[in-house]
BABATI-246139 format. One record per residue (C-alpha): x, y, z; residue in one letter; chain; residue number from 1. Coordinates in Angstrom, 3 decimals. Example, Ala and Ser with C-alpha at 12.3 -4.5 7.8 and 13.67 -1.06 7.14 Angstrom:
BEGIN
xx:12.300	yy:-4.500	zz:7.800	res:a	chain:A	n:1
xx:13.670	yy:-1.060	zz:7.140	res:s	chain:A	n:2
END
This chain:
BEGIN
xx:-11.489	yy:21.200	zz:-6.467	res:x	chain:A	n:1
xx:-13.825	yy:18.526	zz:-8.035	res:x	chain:A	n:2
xx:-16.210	yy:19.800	zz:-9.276	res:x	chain:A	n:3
xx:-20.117	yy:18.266	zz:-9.542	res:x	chain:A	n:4
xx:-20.148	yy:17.023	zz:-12.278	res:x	chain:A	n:5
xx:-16.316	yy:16.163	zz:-13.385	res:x	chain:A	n:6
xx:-15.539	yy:12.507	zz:-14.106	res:x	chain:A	n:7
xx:-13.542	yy:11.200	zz:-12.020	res:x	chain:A	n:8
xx:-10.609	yy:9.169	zz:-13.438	res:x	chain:A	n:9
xx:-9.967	yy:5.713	zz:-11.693	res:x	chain:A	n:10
xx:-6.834	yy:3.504	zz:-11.819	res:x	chain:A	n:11
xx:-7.431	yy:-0.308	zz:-12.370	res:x	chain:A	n:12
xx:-4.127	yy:-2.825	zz:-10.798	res:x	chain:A	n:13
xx:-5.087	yy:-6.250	zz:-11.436	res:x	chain:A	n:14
xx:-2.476	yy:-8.647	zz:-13.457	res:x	chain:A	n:15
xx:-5.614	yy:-11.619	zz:-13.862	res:x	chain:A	n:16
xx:-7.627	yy:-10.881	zz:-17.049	res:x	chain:A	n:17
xx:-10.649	yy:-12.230	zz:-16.111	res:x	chain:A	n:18
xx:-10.599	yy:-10.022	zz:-12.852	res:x	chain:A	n:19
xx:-9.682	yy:-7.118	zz:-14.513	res:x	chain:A	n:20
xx:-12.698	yy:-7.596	zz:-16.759	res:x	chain:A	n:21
xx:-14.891	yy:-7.555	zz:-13.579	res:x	chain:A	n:22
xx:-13.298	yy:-4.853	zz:-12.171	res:x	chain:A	n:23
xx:-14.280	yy:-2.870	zz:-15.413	res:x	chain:A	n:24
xx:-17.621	yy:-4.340	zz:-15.420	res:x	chain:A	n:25
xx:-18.285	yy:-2.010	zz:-12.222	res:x	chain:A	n:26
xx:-18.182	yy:1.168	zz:-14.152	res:x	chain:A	n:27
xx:-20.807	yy:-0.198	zz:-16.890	res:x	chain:A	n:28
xx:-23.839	yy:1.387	zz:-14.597	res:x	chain:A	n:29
xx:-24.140	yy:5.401	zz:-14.955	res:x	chain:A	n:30
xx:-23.411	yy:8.726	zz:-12.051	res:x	chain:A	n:31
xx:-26.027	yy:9.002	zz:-9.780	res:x	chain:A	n:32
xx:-27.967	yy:12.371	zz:-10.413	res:x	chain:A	n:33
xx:-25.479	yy:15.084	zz:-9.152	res:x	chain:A	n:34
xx:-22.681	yy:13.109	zz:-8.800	res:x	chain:A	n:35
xx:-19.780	yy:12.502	zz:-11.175	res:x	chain:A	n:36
xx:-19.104	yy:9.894	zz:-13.848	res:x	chain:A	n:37
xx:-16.439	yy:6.896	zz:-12.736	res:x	chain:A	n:38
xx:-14.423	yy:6.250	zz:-15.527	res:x	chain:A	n:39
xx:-11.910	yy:3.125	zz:-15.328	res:x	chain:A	n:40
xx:-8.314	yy:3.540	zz:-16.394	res:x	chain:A	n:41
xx:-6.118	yy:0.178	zz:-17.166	res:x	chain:A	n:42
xx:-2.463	yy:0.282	zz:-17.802	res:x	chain:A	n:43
xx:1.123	yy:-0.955	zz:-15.977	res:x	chain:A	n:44
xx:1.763	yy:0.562	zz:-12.986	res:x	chain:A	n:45
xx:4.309	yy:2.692	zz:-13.923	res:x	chain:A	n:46
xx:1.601	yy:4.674	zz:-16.404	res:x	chain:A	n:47
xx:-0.889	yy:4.721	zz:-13.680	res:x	chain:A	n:48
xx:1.846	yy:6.224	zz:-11.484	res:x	chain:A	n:49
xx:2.838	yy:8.662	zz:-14.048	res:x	chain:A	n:50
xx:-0.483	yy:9.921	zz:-14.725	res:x	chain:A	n:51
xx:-1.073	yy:13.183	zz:-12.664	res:x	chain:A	n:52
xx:-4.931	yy:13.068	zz:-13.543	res:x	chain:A	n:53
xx:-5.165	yy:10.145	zz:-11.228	res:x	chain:A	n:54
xx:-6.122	yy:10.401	zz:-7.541	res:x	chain:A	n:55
xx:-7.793	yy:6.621	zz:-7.225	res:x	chain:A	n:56
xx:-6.648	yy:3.513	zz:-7.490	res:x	chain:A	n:57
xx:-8.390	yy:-0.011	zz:-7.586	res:x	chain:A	n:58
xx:-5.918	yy:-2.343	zz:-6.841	res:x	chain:A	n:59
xx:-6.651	yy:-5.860	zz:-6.915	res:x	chain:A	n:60
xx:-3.873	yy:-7.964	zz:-4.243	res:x	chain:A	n:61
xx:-5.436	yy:-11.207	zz:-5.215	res:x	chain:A	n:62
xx:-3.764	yy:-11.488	zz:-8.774	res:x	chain:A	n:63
xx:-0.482	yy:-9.663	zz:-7.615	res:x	chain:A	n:64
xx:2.264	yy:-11.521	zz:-6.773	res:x	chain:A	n:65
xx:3.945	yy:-9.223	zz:-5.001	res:x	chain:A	n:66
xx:1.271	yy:-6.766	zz:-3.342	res:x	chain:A	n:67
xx:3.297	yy:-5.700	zz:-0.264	res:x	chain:A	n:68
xx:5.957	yy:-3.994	zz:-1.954	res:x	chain:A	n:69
xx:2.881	yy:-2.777	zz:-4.972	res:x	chain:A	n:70
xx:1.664	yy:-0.956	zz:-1.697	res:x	chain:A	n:71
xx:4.510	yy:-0.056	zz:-0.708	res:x	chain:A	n:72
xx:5.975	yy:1.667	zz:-3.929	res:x	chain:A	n:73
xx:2.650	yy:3.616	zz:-4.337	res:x	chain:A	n:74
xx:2.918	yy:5.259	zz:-0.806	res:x	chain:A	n:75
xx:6.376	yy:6.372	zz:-1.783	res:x	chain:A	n:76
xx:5.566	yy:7.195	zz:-5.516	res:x	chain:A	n:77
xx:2.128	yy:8.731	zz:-4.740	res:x	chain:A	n:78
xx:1.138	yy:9.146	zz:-1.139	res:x	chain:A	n:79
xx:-1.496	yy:11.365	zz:-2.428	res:x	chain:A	n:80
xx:-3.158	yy:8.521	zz:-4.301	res:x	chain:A	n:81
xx:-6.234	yy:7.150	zz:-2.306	res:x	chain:A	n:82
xx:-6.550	yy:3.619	zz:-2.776	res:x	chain:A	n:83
xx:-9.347	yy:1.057	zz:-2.757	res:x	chain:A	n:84
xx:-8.178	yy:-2.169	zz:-1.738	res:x	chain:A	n:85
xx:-9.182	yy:-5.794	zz:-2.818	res:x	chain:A	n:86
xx:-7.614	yy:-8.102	zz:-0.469	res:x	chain:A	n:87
xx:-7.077	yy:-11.577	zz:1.577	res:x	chain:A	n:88
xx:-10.322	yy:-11.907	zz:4.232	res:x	chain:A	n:89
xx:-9.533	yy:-11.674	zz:7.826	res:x	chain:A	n:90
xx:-6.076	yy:-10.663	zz:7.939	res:x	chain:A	n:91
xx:-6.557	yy:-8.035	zz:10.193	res:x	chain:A	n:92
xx:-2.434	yy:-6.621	zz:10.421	res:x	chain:A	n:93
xx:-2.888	yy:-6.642	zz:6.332	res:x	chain:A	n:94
xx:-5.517	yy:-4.388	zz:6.219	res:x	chain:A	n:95
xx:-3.902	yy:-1.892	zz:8.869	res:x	chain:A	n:96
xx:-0.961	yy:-1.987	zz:7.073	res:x	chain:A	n:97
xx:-3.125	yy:-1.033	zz:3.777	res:x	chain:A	n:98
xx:-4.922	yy:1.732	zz:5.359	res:x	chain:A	n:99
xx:-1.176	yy:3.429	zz:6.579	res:x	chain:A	n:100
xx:-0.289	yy:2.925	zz:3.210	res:x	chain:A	n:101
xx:-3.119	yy:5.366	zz:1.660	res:x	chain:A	n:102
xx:-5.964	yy:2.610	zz:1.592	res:x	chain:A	n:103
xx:-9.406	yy:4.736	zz:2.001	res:x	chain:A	n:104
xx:-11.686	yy:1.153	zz:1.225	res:x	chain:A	n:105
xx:-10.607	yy:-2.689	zz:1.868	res:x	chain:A	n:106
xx:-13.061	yy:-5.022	zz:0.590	res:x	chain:A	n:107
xx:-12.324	yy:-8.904	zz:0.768	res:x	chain:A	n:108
xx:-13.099	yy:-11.587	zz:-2.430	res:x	chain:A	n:109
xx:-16.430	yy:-11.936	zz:-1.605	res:x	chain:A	n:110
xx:-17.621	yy:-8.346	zz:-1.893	res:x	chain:A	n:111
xx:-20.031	yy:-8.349	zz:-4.835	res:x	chain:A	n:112
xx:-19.716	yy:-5.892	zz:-7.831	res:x	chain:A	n:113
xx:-22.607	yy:-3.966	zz:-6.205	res:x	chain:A	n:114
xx:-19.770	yy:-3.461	zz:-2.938	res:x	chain:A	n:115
xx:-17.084	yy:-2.574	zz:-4.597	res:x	chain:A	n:116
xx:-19.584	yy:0.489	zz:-6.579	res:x	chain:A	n:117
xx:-20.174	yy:1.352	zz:-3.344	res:x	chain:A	n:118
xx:-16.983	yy:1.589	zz:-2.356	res:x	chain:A	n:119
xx:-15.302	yy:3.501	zz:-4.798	res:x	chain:A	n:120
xx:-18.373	yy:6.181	zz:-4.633	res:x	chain:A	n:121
xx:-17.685	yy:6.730	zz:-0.908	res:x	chain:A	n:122
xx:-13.856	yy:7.014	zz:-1.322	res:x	chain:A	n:123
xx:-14.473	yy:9.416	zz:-3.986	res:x	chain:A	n:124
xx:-17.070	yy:11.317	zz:-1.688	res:x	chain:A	n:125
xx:-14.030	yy:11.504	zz:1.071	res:x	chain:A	n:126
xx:-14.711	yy:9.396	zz:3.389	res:x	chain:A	n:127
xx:-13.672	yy:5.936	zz:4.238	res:x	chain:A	n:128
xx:-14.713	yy:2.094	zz:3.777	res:x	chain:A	n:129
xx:-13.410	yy:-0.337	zz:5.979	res:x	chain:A	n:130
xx:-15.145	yy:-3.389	zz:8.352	res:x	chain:A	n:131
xx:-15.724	yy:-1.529	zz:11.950	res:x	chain:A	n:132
xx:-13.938	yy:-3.400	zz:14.172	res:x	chain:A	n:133
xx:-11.083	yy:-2.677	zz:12.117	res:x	chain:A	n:134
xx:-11.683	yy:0.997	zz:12.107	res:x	chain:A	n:135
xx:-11.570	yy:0.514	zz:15.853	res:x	chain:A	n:136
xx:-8.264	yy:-0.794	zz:16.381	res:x	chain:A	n:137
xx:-7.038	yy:1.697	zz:14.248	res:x	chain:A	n:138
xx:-8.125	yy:4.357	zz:16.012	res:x	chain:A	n:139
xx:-7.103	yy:2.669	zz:19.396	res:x	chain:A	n:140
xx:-3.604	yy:2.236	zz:17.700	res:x	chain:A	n:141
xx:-3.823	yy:6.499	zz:16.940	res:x	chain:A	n:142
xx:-4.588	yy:6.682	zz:20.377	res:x	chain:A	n:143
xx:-2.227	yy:4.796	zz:22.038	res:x	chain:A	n:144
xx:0.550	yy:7.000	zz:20.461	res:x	chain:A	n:145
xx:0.027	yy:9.248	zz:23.474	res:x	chain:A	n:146
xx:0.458	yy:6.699	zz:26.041	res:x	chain:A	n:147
xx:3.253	yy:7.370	zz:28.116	res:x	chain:A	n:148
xx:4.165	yy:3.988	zz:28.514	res:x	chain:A	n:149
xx:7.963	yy:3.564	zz:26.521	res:x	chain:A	n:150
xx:8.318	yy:1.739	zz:23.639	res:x	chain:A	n:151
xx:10.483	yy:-1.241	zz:23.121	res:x	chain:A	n:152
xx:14.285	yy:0.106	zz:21.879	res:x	chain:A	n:153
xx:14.482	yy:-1.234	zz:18.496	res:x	chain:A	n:154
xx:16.757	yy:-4.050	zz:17.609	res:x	chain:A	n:155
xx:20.264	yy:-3.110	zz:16.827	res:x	chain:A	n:156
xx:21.070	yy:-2.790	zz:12.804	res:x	chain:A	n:157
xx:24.122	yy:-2.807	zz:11.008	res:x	chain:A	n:158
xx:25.273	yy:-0.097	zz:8.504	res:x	chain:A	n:159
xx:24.706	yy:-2.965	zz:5.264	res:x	chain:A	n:160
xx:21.292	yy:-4.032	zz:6.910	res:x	chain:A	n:161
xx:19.941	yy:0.141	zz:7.319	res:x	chain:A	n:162
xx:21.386	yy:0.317	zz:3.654	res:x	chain:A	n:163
xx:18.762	yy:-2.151	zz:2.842	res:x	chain:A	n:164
xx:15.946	yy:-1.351	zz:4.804	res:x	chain:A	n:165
xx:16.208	yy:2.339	zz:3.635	res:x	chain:A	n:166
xx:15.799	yy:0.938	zz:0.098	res:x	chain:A	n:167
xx:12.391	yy:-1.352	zz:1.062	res:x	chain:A	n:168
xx:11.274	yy:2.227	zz:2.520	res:x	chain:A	n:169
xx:11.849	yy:3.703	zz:-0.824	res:x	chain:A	n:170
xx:10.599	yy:0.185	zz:-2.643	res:x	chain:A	n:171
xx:13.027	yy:-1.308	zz:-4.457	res:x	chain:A	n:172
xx:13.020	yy:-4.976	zz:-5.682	res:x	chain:A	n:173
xx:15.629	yy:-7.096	zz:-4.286	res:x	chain:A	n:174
xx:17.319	yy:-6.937	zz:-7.908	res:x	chain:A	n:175
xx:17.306	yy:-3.270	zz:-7.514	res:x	chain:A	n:176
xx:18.852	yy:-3.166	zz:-4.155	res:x	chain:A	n:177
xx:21.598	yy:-5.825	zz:-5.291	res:x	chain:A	n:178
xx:22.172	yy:-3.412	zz:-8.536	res:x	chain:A	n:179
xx:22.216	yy:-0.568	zz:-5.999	res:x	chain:A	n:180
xx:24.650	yy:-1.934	zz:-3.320	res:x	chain:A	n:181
xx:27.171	yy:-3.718	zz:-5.320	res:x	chain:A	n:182
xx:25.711	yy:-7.534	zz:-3.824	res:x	chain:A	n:183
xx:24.005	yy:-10.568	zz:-5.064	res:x	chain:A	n:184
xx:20.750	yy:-10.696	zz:-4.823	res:x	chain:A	n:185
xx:20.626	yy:-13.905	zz:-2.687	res:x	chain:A	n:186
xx:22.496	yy:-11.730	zz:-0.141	res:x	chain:A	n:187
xx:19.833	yy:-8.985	zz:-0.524	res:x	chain:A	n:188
xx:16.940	yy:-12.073	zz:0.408	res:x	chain:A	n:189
xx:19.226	yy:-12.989	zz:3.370	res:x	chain:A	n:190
xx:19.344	yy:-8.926	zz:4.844	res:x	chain:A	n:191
xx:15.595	yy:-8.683	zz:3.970	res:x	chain:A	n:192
xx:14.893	yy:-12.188	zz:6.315	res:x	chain:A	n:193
xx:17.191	yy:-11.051	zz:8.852	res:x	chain:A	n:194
xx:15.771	yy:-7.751	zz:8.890	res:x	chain:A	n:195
xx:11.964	yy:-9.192	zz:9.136	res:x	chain:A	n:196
xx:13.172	yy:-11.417	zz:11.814	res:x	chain:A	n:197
xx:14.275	yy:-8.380	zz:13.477	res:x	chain:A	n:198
xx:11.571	yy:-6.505	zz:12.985	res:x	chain:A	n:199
xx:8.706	yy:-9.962	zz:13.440	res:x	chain:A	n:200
xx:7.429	yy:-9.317	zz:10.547	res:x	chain:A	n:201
xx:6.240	yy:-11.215	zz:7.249	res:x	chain:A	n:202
xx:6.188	yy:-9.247	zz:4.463	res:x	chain:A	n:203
xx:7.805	yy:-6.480	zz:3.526	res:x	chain:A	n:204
xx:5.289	yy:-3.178	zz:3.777	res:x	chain:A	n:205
xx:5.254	yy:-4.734	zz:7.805	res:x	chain:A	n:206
xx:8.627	yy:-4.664	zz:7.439	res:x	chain:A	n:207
xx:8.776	yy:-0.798	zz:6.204	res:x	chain:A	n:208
xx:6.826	yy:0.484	zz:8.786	res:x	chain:A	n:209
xx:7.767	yy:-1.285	zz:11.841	res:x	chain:A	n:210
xx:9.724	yy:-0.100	zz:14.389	res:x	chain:A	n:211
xx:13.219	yy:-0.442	zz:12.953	res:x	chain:A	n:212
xx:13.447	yy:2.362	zz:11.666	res:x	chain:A	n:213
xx:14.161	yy:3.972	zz:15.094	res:x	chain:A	n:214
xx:17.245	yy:2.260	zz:14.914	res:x	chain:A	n:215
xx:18.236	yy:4.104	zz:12.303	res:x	chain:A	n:216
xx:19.894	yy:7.423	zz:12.630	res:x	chain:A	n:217
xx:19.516	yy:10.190	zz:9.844	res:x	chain:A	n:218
xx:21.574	yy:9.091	zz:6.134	res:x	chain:A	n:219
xx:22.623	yy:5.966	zz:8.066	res:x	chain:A	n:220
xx:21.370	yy:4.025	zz:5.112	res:x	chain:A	n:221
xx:23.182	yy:5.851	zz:2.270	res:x	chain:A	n:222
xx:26.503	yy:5.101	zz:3.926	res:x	chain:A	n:223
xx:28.787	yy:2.367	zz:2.457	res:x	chain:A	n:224
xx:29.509	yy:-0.532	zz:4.709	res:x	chain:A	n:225
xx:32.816	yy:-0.692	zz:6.317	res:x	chain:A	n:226
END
C-alpha cells in the first residue's frame, strides 16, 4: 500500500517535444502537506511498460499518431496501469472507449496546467476525473447490461478475419499481424476495414471492444485459415 508520504512515480507518453516539456512543467510545484511527491517519468513506451514501479500514466493522444491501438496495447500490456488521458474535445464514444481501456481522468486541449495537477492528484487519490455527463452515460451503459432486452447477433466472421481481430485484441501493428499470419500487410488493412465495417466502427480500440467478438468462439483466432 502507498504509503503517506511515498512519491509516486508517473509515466509521461507524448511524442511532441514542446508538449512533453509542458507536461513536465506540471510536476515543477511541490506535495501538498500530507500527500505524496509526483515525480514525472519520460521514456518509449516499451520502458514505461516494462517498469513495474509504474501505476500512472500521462498519455498525451494529441501528438500520437496512432493513439487507439497506444490504448489499446496498454490495456493488454498493463490493465493495472491507471491512465490520465489528454485527448480530442467532444468526442464522446472516444472518451468511453478510454475509460474501458483503464482511463481514471480525460481532460481535453484546453485544460490548463493547473487541470491537469488536479487531475493526476485525484487519480492518484483513487478516484476518478471525467466531464459528468459522460460519467452518466457510462454508468447508464453499466446499467443497461442487465436489461433483458437481446442483443443484436454479431455479424458473421471468417476464420482469417477472427485471426485478425484476435491480434488487434492483443495489439499488434498491421506489420505484426502480416509477420504473424504469413500475408501482406495491405491484406491485413483490407481485414482490419472489413472488420470495422462489420463491427461500425472507426478506429481500432472501437473495433476491439465491440461486439464482434461474440462471433468468435474460443481459439477460433489461432486457427489457420482453410
Amino acid at each position: 500500500m502507498q504509503r503517506a508520504f511515498d512519491s509516486i512515480y508517473i509515466g509521461l507518453v507524448a511524442d511532441e517535444p514542446i508538449r512533453l516539456e509542458g507536461l513536465i512543467s506540471i510536476f515543477d510545484q511541490p506535495a501538498h502537506e500530507g500527500h505524496p511527491q509526483l515525480m514525472p517519468v519520460h521514456a518509449t513506451l516499451d520502458e514505461l511498460l516494462a517498469r513495474p514501479d509504474l501505476s500512472y500514466l500521462v498519455v498525451d493522444l494529441h501528438s500520437l499518431p496512432n493513439y487507439s491501438e497506444t490504448l489499446e496495447r496498454i490495456r493488454c500490456e498493463r490493465p493495472d496501469i491507471r491512465l490520465i488521458v489528454i485527448g480530442p474535445e467532444k468526442d464522446d464514444a472516444l472518451v468511453l472507449s478510454a475509460i474501458v481501456a483503464g482511463a481514471r481522468a480525460y481532460l481535453d486541449l484546453t485544460a490548463g496546467p493547473e487541470v491537469v495537477r488536479a487531475a493526476i492528484e485525484i487519480v492518484t487519490a483513487g478516484s476518478i476525473w471525467a466531464p459528468r455527463r459522460l460519467l452518466s452515460q457510462l454508468i447508464d451503459r453499466l446499467l443497461k447490461g442487465d436489461d433483458a432486452t437481446p442483443a443484436p447477433s454479431a455479424p458473421h466472421l471468417t476464420r482469417r478475419e477472427a485471426q485478425v481481430l484476435e491480434l488487434i485484441r492483443h495489439a499488434r501493428s498491421n506489420r505484426e499481424i502480416a509477420v504473424q499470419l504469413g500475408i501482406e500487410e495491405r491484406t491485413v488493412k483490407a481485414y482490419v476495414s472489413k472488420l470495422m465495417h462489420k463491427a461500425g466502427t472507426d478506429n481500432r480500440i472501437k473495433l476491439s471492444m465491440s461486439p464482434l467478438w461474440l462471433s468468435l468462439k474460443p481459439g477460433e483466432g489461432r486457427r489457420h485459415p482453410i
